[in-house]
C-alpha positions in Angstrom: 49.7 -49.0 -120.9 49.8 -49.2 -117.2 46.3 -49.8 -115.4 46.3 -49.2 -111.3 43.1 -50.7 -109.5 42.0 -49.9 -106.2 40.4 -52.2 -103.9 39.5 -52.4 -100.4 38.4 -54.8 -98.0 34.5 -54.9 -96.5 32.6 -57.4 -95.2 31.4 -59.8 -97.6 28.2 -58.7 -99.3 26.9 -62.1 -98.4 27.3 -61.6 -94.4 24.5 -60.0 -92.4 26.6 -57.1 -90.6 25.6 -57.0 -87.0 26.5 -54.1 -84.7 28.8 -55.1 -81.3 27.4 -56.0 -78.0 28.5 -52.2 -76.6 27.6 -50.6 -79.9 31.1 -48.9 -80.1 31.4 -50.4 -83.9 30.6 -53.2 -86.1 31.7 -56.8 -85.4 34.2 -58.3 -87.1 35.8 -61.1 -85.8 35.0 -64.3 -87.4 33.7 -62.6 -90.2 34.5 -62.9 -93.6 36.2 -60.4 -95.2 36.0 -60.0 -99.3 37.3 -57.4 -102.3 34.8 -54.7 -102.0 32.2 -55.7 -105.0 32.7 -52.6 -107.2 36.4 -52.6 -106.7 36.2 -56.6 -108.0 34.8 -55.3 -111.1 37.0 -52.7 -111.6 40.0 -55.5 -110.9 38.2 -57.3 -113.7 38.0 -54.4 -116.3 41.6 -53.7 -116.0 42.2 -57.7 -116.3 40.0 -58.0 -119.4 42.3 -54.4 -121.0 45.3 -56.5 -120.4 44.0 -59.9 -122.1 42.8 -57.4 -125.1 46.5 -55.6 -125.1 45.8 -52.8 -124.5 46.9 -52.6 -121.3 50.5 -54.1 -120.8 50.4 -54.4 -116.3 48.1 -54.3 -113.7 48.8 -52.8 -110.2 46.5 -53.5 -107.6 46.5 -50.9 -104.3 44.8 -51.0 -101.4 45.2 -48.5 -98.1 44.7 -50.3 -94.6 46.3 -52.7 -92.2 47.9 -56.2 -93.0 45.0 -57.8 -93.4 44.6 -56.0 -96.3 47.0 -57.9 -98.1 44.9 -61.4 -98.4 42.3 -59.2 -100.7 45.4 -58.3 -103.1 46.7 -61.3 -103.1 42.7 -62.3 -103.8 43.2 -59.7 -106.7 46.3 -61.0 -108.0 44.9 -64.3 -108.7 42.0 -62.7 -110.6 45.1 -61.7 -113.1 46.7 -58.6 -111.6 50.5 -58.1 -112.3 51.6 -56.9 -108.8 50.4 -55.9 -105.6 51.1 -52.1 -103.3 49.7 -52.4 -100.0 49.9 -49.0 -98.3 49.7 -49.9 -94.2 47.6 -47.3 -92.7 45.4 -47.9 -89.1 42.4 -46.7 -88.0 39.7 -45.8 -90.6 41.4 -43.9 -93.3 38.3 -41.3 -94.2 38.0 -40.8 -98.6 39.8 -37.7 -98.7 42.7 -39.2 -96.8 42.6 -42.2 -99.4 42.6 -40.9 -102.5 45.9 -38.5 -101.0 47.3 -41.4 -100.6 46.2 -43.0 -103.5 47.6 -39.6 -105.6 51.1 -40.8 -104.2 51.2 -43.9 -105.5 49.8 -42.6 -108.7 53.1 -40.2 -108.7 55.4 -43.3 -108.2 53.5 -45.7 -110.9 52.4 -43.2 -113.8 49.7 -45.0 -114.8 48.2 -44.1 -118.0 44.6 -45.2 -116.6 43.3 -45.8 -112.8 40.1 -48.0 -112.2 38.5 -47.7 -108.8 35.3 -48.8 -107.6 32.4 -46.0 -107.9 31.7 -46.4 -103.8 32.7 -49.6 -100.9 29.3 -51.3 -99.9 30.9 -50.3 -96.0 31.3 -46.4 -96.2 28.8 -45.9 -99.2 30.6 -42.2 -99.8 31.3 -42.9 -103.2 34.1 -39.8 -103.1 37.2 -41.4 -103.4 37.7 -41.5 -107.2 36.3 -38.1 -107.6 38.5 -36.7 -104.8 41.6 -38.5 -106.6 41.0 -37.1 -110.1 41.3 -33.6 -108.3 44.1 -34.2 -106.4 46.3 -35.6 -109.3 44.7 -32.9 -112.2 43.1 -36.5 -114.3 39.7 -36.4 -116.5 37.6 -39.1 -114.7 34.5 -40.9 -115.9 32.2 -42.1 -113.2 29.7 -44.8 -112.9 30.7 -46.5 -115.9 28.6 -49.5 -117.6 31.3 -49.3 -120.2 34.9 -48.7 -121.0 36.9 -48.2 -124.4 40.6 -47.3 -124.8 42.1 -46.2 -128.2 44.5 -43.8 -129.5 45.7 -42.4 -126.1 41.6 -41.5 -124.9 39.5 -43.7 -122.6 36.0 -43.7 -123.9 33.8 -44.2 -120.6 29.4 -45.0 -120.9 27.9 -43.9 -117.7 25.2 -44.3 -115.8 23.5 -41.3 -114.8 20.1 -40.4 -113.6 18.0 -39.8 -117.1 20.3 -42.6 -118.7 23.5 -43.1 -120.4 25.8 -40.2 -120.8 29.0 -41.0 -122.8 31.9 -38.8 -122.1 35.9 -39.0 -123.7 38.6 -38.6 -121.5 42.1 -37.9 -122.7 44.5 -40.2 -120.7 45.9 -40.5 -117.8 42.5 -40.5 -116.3 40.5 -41.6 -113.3 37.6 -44.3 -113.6 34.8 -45.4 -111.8 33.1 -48.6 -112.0 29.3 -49.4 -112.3 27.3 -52.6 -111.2 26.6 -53.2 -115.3 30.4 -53.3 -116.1 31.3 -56.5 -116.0 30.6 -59.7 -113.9 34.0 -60.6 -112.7 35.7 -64.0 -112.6 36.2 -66.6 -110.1 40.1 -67.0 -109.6 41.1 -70.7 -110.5 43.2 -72.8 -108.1 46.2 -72.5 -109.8 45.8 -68.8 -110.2 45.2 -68.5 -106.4 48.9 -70.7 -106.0 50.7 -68.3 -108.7 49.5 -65.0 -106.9 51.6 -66.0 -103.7 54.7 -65.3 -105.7 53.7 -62.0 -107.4 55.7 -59.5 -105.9 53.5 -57.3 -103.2 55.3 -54.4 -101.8 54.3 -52.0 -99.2 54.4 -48.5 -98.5 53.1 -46.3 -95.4 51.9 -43.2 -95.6 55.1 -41.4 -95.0 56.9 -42.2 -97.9 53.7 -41.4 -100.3 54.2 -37.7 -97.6 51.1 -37.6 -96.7 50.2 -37.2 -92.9 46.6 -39.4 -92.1 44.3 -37.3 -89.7 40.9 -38.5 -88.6 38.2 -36.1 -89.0 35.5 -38.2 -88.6 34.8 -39.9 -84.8 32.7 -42.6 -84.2 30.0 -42.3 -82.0 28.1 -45.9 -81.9 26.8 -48.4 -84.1 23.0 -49.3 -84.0 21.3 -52.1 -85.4 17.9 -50.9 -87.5 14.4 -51.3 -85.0 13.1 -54.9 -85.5 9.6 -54.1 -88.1 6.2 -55.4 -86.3 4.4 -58.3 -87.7 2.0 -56.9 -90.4 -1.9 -58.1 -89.7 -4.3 -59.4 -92.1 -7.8 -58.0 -91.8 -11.5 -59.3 -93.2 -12.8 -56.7 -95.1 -12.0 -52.8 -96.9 -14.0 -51.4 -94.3 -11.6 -52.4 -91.3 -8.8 -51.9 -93.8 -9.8 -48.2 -94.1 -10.7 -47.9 -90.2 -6.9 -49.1 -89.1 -5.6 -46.8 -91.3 -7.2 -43.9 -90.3 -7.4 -44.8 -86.8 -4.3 -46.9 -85.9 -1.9 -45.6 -88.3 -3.5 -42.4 -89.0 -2.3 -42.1 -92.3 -5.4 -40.9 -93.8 -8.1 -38.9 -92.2 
């Protein structure tokens, strides 16, 4: 069984993101730049199906410019097979994605596709969704957990009242939750192996699809800086703040 990840590119989770000096977009230079954190545990799902065997490769995608290409390589060393890189500039929007993403799904034929449930950047969480449309694929979203036997995916998920299991015939389209998995750290020598793992790339063109922004950016804005909170002496100013300063009760 074939087992095609998706993973993009964000800001580490660890980095306080800070808006630019004009507030045309975010800053990102110097900046470190990491596997977006649900597509890491998807990466490590399909990792841990292989080292079960039930899944014979892992193909690791991800849609963007070059720099795109140290997070699969990042990916590869987790334990990924090979590397597609499809180079696309700007900021490809979800539906434009998972288009893109039903191309390469038309070349591989994977029998299952992982994808992170939303990137900690966009927050849309659409992209899986929109893919399992697009390509006609049963898709299980916000898993916590993830069985494959007998040519059907059995997928846990997370929903708001609990834990809804549902079973999927294969191929189909999954989406990870926080509770999956805690995925790996890649080893040195894993890290030196993935620079020869074959990585090829693609543009948009030959997956014929035609990228068109409909989205346009009109600034970026840090949050207002929160006041200092005050302590006061007794529940009788407590109450008189309230109802004359913040006027929140009356």
């Amino acid at each position: 069984m074939k087992v095609l990840v998706a993973v993009k590119r964000v800001v580490d989770y660890n980095v306080k993101v800070r808006a630019k000096t004009d507030g045309s977009d975010v800053e990102l230079n110097n900046v470190k730049m990491a596997i977006n954190p649900f597509c890491e545990i998807a990466v490590e799902e399909a990792v841990r199906l292989k080292e079960a065997g039930t899944a014979s490769e892992v193909v690791v995608v991800s849609v963007g410019d070059k720099s795109c290409q140290e997070q699969l390589r990042t990916a590869l060393a987790l334990g990924a097979d090979r590397g597609i890189h499809v180079e696309a500039d700007g900021r490809p929007e979800p539906l434009e994605i998972a288009k893109l993403l039903k191309g390469v799904v038309d070349t591989e034929s994977p029998e299952l596709v992982i994808l992170g449930k939303q990137s900690i950047d966009g927050d849309n969480n659409q992209t899986g969704q929109m893919l399992a449309a697009l390509a006609g694929m049963g898709q299980g979203t916000f898993a916590s957990e993830v069985s494959v036997s007998d040519g059907t995916v059995q997928v846990i998920r997370e929903i708001d009242g609990g834990l809804q299991t549902v079973s999927l015939s294969l191929p189909a389209v999954v989406t990870t939750d926080l509770r999956l998995n805690e995925p790996r750290y890649a080893s040195l020598p894993n890290i030196m192996k993935a620079k020869k793992k074959p990585l090829d790339a693609m543009t948009p063109a030959d997956l014929g699809v035609d990228i068109k922004s409909h989205v346009e950016l009109l600034g970026v804005t840090p949050p207002p800086e929160r006041s200092a909170g005050i302590k006061v002496e007794s529940i009788e100013q407590l109450v008189d703040k309230l109802k004359n300063e913040a006027k929140v009760i009356s």
